[in-house]
N, C-alpha and C positions, 0 to 999 in steps of 0.2 A: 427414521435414521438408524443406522448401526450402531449398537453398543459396542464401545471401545474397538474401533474402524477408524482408524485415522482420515482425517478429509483433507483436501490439498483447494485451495483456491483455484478458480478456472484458468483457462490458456488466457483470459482477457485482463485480468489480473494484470498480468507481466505486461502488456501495453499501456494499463494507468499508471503501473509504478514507474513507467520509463519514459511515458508524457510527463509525468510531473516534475523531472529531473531535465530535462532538456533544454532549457532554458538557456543556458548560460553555450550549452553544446552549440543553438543556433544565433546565440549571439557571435560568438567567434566564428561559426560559417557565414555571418553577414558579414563580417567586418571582412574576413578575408575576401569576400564576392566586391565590399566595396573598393579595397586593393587594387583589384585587377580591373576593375569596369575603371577604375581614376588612372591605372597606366599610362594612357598618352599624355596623360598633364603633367606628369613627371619630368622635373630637368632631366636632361640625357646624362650629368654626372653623378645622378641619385639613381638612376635605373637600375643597378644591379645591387644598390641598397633596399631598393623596392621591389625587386624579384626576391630576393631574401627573406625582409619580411613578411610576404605574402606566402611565400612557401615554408616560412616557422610556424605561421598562423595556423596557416591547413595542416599542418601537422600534429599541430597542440590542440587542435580540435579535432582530429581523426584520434589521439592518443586520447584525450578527454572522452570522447565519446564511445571508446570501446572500454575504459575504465569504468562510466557510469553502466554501459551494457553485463558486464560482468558482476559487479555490485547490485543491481537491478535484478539478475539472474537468481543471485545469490539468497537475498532476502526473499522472493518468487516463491522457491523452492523448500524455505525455513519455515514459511506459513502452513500450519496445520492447526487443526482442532478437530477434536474430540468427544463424545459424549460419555461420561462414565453413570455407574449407578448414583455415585456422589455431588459430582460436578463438572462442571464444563468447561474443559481443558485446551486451549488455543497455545500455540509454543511459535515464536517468532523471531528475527534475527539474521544478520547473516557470517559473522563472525562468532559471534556471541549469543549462543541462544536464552531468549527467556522464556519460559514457561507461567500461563499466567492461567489459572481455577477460579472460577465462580463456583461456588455451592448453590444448589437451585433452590435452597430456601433463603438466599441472599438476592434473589435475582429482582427488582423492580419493577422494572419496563425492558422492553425488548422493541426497540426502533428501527426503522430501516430509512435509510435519508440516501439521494440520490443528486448530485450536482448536476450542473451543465454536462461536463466532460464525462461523469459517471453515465449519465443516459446518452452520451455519444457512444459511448463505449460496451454499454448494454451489461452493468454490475450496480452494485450495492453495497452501500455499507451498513454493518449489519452494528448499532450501539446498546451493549447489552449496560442497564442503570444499575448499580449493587444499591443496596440497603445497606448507608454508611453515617459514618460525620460528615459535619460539614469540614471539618478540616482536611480530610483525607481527601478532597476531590478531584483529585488523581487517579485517587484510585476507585474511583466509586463509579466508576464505568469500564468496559472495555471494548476495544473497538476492531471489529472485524472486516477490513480493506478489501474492496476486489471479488466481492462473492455475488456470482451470476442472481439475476434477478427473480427465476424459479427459485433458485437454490436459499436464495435468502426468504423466500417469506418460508420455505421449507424448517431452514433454521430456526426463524420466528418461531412456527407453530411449534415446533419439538419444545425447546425454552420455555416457553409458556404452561405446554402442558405437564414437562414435567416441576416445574418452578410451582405450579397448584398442586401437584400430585405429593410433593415436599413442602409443604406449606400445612393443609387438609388435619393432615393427623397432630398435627402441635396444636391447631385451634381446637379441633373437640375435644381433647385429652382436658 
């Protein structure tokens, strides 16, 4: 991997981040589909109260849904990491960015776990373990969303070898 090269998460990325938000998006396009398939059963003095609701529906879900798509885009875009000589620099967000460094001689374990949806999807998430408290455990991990499944054992193996290569000299000394 390239020393201090920024890396972007794959194109596949922005599809899990925007399955996992859609939920509520296809809730309100059922309810509106159930609307319009229930229209005959409507009194005829509610019809244009029922054409109403059904076309606010679809609206607050076309609105919702191009809001979550922007939002989605956003964060997409924010995800980067980094390898430096020192440590390993992921920066994420999408209003707000956070910047978030392992040192490779804090580094643990280096996991890769893959969901249902993540192997529909053909990514990985990449959970790098620090060497911490047990109070901190929050922060005693960090977790890398969305990284293709080459890409991620790629990341593995670098982490690894440099997390030994920082490591190495503090034991024989």
């Amino acid at each position: 991997m390239d020393n201090h090269k920024k890396h972007s998460l794959g194109q596949r990325a922005f599809m899990l981040f925007l399955l996992k938000r859609m939920k509520f998006v296809l809730f309100l396009f059922a309810l509106t589909a159930s609307l319009w398939y229930s229209r005959p059963r409507v009194p005829r003095a509610y019809i244009d109260w029922a054409e109403y609701a059904n076309q606010m529906l679809l609206l607050a879900g076309a609105a919702y849904f191009l809001l979550i798509l922007i939002k989605t885009y956003l964060e997409y875009r924010a995800y980067t990491y980094m390898f430096t000589e020192e440590a390993f620099i992921m920066t994420f967000g999408y209003l707000q960015y956070d910047e978030v460094a392992a040192l490779y001689h804090q580094i643990q374990n280096v996991n890769i776990n893959r969901s249902v949806l993540d192997r529909f999807i053909g990514v990985s998430k990449v959970i790098i373990l620090m060497i911490g408290s047990e109070r901190e455990t929050r922060r005693a991990h960090i977790v890398l969303p969305g990284v293709g499944k080459s890409k991620a054992k790629l990341v593995q193996k670098e982490l690894l070898i440099r997390a030994r290569k920082h490591t190495l000299p503090a034991q024989t000394a």
